[in-house]
LUMZA-260033 format. One record per residue (C-alpha): residue in one letter; x, y, z; residue number from 1. Coordinates in steps of 0.02 Angstrom, whole numbers, padded with zeros to 5 digits. Each point is the difference from the previous one (the first is absolute). Layout:
N
+--------+--------+--------+--------+-----+
! residu !      u !      v !      w ! num !
+--------+--------+--------+--------+-----+
!      A !      X !      Y !      Z ! NUM !
...
+--------+--------+--------+--------+-----+
REM end
This chain:
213
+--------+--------+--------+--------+-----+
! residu !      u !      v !      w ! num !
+--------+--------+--------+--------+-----+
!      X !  00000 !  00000 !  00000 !   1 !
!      X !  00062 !  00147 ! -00045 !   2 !
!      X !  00045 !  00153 !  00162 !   3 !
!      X ! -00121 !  00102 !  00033 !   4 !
!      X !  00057 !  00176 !  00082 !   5 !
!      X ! -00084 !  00100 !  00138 !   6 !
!      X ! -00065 !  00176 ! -00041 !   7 !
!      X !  00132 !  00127 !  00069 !   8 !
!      X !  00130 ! -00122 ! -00029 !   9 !
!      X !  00146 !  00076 ! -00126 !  10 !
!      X !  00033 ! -00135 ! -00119 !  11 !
!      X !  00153 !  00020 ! -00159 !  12 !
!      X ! -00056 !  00039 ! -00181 !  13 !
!      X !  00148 ! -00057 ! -00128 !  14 !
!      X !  00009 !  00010 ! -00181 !  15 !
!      X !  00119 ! -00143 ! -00056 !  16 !
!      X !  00073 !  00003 ! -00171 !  17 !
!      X !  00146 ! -00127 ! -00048 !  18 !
!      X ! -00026 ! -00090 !  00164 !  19 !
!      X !  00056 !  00171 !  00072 !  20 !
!      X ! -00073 !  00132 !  00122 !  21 !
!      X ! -00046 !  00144 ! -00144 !  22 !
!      X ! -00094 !  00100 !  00121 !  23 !
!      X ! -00051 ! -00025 !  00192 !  24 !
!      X ! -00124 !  00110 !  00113 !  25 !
!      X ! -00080 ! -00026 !  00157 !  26 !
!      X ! -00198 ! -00015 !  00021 !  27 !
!      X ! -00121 ! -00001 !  00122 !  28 !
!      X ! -00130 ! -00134 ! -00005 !  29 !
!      X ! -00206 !  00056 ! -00005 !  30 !
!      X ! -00064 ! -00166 ! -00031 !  31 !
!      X !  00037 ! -00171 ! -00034 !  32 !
!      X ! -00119 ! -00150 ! -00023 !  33 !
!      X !  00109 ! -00122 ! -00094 !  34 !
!      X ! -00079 !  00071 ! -00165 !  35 !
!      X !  00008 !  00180 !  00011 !  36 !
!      X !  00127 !  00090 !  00063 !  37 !
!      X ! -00017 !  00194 !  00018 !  38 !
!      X !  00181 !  00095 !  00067 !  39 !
!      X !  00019 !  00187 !  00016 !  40 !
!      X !  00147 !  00108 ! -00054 !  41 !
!      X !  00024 !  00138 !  00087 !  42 !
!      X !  00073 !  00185 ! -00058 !  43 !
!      X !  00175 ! -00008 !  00036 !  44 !
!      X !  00022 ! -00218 !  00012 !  45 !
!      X !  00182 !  00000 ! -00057 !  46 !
!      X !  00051 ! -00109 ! -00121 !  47 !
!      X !  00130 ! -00112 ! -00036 !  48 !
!      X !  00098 ! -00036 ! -00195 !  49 !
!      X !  00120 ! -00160 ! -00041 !  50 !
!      X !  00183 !  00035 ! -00064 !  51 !
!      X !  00061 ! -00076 ! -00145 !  52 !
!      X ! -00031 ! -00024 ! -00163 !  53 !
!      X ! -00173 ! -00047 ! -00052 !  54 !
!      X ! -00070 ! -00052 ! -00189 !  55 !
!      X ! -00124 !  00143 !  00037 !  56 !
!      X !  00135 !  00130 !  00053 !  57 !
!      X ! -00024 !  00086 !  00201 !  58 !
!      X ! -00186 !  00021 !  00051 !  59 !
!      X ! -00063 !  00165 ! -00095 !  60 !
!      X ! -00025 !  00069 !  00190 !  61 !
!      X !  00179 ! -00024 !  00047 !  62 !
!      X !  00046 !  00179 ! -00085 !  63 !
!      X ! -00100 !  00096 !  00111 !  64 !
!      X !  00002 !  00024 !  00198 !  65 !
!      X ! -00058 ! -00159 !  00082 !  66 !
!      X ! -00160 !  00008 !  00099 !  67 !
!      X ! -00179 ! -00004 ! -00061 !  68 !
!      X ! -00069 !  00187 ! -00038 !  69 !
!      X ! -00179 ! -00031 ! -00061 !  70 !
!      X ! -00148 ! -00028 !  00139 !  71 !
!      X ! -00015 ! -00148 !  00079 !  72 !
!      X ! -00072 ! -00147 ! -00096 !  73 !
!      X ! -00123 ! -00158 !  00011 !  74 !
!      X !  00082 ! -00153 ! -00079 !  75 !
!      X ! -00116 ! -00119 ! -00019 !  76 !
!      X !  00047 ! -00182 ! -00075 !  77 !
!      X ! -00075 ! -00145 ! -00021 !  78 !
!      X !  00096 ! -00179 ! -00024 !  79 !
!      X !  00004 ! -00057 ! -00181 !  80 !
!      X ! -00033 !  00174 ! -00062 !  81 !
!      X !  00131 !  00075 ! -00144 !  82 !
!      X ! -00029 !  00170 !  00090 !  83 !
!      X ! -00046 !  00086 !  00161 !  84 !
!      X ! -00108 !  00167 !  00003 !  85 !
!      X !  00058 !  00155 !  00097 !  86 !
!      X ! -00130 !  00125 !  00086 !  87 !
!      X !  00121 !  00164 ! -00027 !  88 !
!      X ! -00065 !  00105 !  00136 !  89 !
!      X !  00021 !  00192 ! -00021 !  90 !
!      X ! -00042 !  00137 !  00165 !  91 !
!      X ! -00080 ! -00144 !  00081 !  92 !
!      X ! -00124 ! -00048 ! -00161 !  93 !
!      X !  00024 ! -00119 ! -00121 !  94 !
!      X !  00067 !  00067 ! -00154 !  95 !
!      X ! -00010 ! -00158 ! -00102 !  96 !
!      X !  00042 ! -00206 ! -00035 !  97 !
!      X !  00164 ! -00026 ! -00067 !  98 !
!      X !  00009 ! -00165 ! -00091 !  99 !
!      X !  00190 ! -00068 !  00013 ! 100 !
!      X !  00020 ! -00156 ! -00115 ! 101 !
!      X !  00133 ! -00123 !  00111 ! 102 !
!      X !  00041 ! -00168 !  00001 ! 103 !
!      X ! -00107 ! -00094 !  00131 ! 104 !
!      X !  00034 !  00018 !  00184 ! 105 !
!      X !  00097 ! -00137 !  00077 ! 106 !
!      X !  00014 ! -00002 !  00190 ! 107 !
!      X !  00131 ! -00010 !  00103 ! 108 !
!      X !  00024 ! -00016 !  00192 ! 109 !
!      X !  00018 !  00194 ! -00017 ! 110 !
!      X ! -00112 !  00076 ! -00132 ! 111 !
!      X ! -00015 ! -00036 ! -00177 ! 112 !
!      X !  00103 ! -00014 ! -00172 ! 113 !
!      X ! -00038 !  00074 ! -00170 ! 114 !
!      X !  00050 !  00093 ! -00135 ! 115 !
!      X ! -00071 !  00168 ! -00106 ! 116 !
!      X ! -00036 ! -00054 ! -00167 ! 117 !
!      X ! -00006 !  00185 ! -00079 ! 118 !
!      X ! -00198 ! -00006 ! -00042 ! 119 !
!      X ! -00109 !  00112 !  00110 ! 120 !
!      X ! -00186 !  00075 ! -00019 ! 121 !
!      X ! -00072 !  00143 !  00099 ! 122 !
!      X ! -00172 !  00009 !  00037 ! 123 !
!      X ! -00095 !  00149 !  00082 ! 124 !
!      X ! -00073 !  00000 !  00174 ! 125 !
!      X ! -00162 ! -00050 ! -00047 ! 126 !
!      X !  00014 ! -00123 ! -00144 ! 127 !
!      X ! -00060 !  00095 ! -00129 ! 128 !
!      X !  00179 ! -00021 ! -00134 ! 129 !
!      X !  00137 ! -00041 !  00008 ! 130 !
!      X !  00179 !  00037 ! -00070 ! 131 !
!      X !  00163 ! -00128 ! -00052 ! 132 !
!      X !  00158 !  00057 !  00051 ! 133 !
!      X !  00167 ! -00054 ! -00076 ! 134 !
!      X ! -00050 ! -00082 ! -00133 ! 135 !
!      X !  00163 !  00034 ! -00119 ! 136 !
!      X !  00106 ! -00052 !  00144 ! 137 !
!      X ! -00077 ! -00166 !  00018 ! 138 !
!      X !  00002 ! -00026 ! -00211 ! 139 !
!      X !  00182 !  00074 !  00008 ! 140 !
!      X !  00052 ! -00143 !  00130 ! 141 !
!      X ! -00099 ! -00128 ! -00107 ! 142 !
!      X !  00081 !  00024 ! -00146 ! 143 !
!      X !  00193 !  00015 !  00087 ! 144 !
!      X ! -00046 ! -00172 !  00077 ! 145 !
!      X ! -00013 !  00049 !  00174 ! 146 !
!      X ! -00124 ! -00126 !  00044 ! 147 !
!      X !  00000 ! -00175 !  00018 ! 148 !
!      X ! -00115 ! -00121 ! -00096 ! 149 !
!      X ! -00175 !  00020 !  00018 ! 150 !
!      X !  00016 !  00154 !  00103 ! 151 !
!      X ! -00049 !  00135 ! -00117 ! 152 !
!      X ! -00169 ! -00123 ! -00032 ! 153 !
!      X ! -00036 ! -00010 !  00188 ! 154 !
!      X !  00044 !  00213 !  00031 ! 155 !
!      X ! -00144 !  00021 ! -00173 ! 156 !
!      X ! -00124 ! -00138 !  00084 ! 157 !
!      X ! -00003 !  00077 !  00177 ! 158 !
!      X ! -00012 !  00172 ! -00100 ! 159 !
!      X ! -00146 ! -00063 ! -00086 ! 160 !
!      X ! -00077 ! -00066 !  00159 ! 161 !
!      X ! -00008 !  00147 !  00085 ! 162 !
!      X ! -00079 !  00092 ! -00134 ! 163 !
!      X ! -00128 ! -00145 ! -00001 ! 164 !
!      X ! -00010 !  00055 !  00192 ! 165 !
!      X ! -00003 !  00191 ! -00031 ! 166 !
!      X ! -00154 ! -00031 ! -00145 ! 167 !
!      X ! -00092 ! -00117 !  00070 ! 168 !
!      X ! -00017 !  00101 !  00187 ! 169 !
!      X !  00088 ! -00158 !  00048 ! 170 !
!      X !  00132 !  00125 !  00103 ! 171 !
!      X !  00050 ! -00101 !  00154 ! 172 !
!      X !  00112 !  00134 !  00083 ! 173 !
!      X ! -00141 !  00125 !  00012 ! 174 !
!      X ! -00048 ! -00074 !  00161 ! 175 !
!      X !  00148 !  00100 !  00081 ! 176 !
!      X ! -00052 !  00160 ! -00063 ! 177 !
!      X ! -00025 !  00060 !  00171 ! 178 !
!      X !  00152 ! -00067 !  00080 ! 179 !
!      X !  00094 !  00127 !  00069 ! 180 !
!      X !  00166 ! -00018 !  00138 ! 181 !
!      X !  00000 !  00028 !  00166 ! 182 !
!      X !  00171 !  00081 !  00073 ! 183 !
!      X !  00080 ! -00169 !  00026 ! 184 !
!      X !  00008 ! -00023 ! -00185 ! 185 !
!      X !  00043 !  00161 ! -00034 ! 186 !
!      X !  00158 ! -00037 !  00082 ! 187 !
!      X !  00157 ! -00013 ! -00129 ! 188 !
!      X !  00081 ! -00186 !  00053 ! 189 !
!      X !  00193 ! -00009 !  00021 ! 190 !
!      X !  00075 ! -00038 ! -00156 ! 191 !
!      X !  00053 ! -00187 ! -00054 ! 192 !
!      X !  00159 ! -00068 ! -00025 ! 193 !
!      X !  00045 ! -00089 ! -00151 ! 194 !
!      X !  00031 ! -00191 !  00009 ! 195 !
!      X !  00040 ! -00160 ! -00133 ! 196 !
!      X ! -00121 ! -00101 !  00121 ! 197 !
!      X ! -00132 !  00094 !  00086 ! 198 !
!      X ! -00034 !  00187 !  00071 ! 199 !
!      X !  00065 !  00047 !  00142 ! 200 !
!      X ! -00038 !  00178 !  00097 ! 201 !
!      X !  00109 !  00131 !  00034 ! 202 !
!      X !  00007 !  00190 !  00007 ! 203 !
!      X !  00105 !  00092 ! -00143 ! 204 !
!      X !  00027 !  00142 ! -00071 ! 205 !
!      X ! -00165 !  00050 ! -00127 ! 206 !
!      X ! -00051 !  00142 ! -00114 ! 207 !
!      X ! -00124 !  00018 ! -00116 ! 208 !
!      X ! -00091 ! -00089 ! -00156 ! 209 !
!      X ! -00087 !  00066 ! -00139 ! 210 !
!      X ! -00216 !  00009 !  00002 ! 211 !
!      X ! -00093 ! -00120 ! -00076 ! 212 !
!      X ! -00071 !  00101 ! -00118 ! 213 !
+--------+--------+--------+--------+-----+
REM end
């Protein structure tokens, strides 16, 4: 059975590309039923980039100051799912759903693995469009080979499900439209260290990260 975390409980969120830490930032759990899990991330989490050389170059983010600058945000995931959906909150409303195509979830004892896969789609507050986002990136990455079999396939299939979603008032995440944090999750958690094996917790020195917009 896969680990279910309690809410308040700050879990890891890694992107692994190459078998590699890409990018690593703290979260702090909301719910978690085995199925669903929903993590905030708070203005100001800092955030944590591998060294080395990776087939995708340093994470985009690494250039700028290394903490996260936008409002806080609702992740919400569900397992199997080739994306999660972000509430982007803005002076304490929400501003919109931010669709970020990812590999699926796997858990660890400490949080979860995944990886960006370039695609996103923005849809407005109240469902009535919706906007894709990086588009040419993704196509650019296709065509340079940047994915593994099948995974362009599986990044256009989950696309096309959640436009099924979107059209059909099928829209899942709207059930957390209200969901606003209390000044626990507000919080920034301590930054994460990098690891080969797991994440591990430790205070460093952080600055700032780009908005999600």
């Amino acid at each position: 059975m896969e680990p279910c975390f309690r809410s308040g409980e700050v879990i890891v969120r890694r992107e692994i590309l190459e078998g590699r830490e890409w990018m690593v930032y703290p979260l702090r759990v909301v719910a978690d039923d085995g199925v669903l899990l929903a993590a905030y991330l708070a203005k100001g989490t800092p955030l944590s980039f591998g060294g080395g050389e990776f087939k995708w170059g340093p994470h985009p983010w690494v250039h700028f100051e290394h903490t996260w600058q936008s409002d806080g945000v609702l992740q919400l995931q569900r397992a199997g799912d080739g994306y999660s959906v972000w509430a982007r909150l803005k002076d304490g409303e929400l501003q919109d759903w931010y669709v970020n195509f990812q590999e699926p979830l796997r858990r660890t004892a400490h949080g979860f693995d995944t990886l960006d896969q370039e695609l996103d789609l923005v849809i407005a507050a109240d469902g009535s469009s919706y906007t894709w986002k990086d588009v040419d990136h993704f196509e650019e990455r296709v065509h340079a080979g940047g994915f593994g079999p099948g995974e362009p396939e599986a990044v256009r299939a989950a696309a096309a499900e959640v436009v099924e979603l979107i059209e059909s008032g099928g829209r899942w995440w709207e059930g957390w439209s209200a969901w606003r944090p209390s000044p626990e999750f507000s919080e920034a958690p301590a930054s994460v260290a990098l690891s080969d094996t797991r994440a591990s917790w430790e205070r460093t020195d952080t600055g700032r990260v780009p908005t999600s917009s």
